[in-house]
C-alpha positions in Angstrom: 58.3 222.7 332.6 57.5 219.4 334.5 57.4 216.0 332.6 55.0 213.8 334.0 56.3 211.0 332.2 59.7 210.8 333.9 61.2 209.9 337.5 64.7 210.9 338.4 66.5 208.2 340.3 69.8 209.0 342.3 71.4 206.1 344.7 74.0 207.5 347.3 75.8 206.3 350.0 76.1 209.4 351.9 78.0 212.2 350.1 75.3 214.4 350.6 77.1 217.6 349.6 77.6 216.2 345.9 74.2 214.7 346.2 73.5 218.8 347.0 74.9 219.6 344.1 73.0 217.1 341.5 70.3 218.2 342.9 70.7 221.8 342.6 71.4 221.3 338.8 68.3 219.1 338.2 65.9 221.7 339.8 67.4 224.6 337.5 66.9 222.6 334.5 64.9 223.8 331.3 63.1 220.1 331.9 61.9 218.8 335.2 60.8 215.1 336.1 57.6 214.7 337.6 59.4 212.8 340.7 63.0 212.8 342.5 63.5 209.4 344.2 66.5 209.2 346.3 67.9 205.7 347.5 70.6 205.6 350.5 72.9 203.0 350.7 75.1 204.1 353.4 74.6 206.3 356.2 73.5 210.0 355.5 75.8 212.3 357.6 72.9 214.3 358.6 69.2 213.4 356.9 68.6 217.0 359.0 71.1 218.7 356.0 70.0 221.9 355.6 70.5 222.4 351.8 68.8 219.0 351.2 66.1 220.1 353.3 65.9 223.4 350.9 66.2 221.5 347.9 63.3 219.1 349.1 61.5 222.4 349.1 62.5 223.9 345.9 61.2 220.6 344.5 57.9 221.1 346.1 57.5 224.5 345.1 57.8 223.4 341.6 55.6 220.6 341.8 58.4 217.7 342.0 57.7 214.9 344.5 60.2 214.3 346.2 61.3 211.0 348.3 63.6 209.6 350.3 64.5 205.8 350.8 67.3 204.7 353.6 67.5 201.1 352.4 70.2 197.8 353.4 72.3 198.1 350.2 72.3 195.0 348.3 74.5 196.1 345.6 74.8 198.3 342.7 72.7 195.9 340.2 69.9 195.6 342.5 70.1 199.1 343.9 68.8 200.0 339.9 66.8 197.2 340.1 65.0 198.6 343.0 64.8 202.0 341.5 63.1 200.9 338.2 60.7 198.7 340.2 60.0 201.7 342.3 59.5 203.6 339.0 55.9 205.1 338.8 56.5 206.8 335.3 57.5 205.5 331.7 60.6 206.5 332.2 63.2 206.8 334.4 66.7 209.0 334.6 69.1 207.7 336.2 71.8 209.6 337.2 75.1 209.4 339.6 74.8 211.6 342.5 78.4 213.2 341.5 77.5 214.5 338.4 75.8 218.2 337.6 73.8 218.9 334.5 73.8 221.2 332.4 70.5 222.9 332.1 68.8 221.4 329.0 70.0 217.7 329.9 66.6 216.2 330.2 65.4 218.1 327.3 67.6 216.8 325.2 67.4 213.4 326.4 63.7 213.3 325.5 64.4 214.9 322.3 66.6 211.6 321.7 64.3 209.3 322.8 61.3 211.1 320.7 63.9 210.5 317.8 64.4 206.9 319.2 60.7 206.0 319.2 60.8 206.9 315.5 63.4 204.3 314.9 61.5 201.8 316.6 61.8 200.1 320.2 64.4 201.1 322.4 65.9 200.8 325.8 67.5 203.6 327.2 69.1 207.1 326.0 72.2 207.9 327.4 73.8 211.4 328.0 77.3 213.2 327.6 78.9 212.5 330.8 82.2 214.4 330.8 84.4 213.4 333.3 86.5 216.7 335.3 89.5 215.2 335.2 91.2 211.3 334.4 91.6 209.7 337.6 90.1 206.8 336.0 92.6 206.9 333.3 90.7 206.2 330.4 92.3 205.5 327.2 90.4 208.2 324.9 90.2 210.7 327.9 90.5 214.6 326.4 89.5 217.9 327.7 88.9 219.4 324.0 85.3 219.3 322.8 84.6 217.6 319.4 83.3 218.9 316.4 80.0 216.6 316.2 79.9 216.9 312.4 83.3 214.9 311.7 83.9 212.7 315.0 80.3 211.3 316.5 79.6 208.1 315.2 77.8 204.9 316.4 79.0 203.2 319.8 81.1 206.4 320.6 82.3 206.7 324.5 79.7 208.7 326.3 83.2 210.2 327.9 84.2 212.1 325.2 82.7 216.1 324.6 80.7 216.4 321.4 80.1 219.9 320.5 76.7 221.3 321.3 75.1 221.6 318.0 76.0 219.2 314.6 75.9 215.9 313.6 73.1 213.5 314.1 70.5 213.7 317.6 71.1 210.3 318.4 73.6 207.7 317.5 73.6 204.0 318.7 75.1 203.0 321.6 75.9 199.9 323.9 78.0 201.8 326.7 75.0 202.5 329.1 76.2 204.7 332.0 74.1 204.9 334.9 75.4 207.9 335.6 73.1 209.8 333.1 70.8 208.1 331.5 67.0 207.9 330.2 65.4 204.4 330.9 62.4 202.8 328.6 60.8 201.6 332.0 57.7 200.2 330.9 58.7 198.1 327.9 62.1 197.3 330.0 60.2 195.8 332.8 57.6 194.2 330.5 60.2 191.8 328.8 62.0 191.4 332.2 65.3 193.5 331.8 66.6 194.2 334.7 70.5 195.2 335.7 70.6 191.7 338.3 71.4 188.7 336.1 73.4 186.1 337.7 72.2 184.5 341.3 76.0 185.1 342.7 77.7 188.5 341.6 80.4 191.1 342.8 79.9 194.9 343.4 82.3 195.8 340.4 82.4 197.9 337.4 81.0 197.2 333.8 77.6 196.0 335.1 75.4 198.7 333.5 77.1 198.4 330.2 76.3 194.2 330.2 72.7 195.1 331.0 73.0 197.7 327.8 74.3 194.9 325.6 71.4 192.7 326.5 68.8 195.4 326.0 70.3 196.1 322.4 70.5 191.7 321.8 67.0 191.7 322.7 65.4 194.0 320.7 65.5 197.1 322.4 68.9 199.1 321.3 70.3 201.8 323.4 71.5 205.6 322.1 73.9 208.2 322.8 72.3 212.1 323.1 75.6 213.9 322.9 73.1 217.4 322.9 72.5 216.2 326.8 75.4 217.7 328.7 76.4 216.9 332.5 79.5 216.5 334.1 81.1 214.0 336.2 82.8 215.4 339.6 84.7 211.9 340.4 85.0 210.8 343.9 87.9 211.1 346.2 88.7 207.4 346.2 88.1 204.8 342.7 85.8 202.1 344.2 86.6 200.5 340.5 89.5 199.3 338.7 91.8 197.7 336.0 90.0 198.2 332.6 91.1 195.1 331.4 89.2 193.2 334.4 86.1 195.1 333.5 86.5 194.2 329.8 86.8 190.5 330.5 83.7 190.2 332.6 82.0 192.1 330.0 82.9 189.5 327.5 82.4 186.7 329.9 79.3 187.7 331.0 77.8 187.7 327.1 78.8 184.8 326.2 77.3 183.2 328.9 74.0 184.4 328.0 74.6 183.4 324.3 75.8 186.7 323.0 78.7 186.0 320.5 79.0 189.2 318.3 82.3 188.8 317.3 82.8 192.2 317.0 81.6 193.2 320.9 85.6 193.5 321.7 85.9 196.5 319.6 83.1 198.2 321.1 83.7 198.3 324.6 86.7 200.3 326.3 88.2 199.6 322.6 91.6 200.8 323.8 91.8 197.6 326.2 93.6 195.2 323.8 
């Protein structure tokens, strides 16, 4: 079934045989966006890929639009920046082009963000992004999937596996990944949220969480879908590192625009002390 009401965004600097993959997974889902908008950073290997190329078709035979963009990269923040302006639908899914979903992920993601809209306003609607393995070495990594009934709970790590059925649709949530999430686009771009903030920044980690703890300090809160399953295939080399680093320009980065929720610490990478 084709929603008309979402894009899929995917940025990529030229692994084109994980971008294959993504791909693949999108097009076989239960749930399909109305448009697949691909932005290069780097240099494809081959624009002339032969299972792109078939993908691109796969998306035309069922009715996806499908585009490509070779653009200068400016950076992550205004590579989403670019995406959401370039955003023709309500919303937007924006997704890592190393990660593979599981069939029903946009379902379910809209089935959160039906449940959001009942709330009130939101942001965005993240998904349960399971990493493969730890090369990252988070603190609360495990391989065992959680019972939903006892262990989901508000600002939970999208990292962690919730069991597929139990516990409540959506639960609140500051830790916006990029890697698989559902973007309010329209009321987002309305009240000017955007993932660029600061006039002089670095290509580092922790900048899509600090636009999701604006988002929820302006009005618009974020949730976690744990029902909407993908999984992270990691890269071969970290561009990102030191936790601790990430944490402190988290922190940093709030107070500076007058956030001072004492209790911000405990919610972000909470096993950084």
């Amino acid at each position: 079934m084709l929603n008309k009401k979402v894009t899929l965004g995917v940025g990529t600097i030229g692994n084109t045989e994980a971008l294959c993959l993504c791909l693949n997974s999108v097009l076989s889902g239960s749930v399909l966006p109305a448009r697949i908008v691909v932005r290069s950073e780097g240099s494809f290997p081959s624009i002339n890929n032969f299972n792109l190329e078939q993908l691109s078709e796969l998306a035309r035979i069922k009715g996806v639009e499908f585009l490509i963009a070779v653009i200068k990269s400016k950076g992550a923040r205004e590579g989403c920046d670019w995406t959401m302006n370039n955003c023709h639908t309500p919303f937007l899914w924006l997704v890592d082009d190393d990660v593979v979903f599981e069939h029903r992920a946009l379902e379910e993601l809209l089935k959160g963000s039906d449940h959001a809209a009942e709330i009130g306003p939101w942001g965005f609607v993240c998904g349960n992004k399971r990493d493969v393995n730890n090369r990252r070495g988070y603190g609360d990594f495990g391989q065992e999937e959680l019972d939903a009934h006892v262990a989901i709970k508000d600002y939970c790590s999208t990292n962690l596996y919730y069991s597929e059925e139990g516990g409540q649709v959506i639960v609140k949530c500051m830790a916006l990944d990029t890697g698989h999430v559902l973007l309010n686009v329209d009321t987002l771009r309305f009240k000017g949220l955007g993932f660029a903030y600061f006039k002089e920044d670095f290509n580092c980690g922790g900048y899509d969480t600090f636009f999701g703890i604006r988002c929820t300090h302006s009005g618009f809160p974020g949730y976690f879908a744990h029902r909407s399953k993908c999984w992270h295939l990691e890269k071969q080399r970290q561009n990102f590192g030191e936790f601790s680093q990430r944490k402190a320009y988290l922190l940093r980065s709030a107070e500076a625009v007058g956030i001072t929720d004492p209790s911000l610490a405990s919610k972000i990478f909470n096993w950084v002390k």
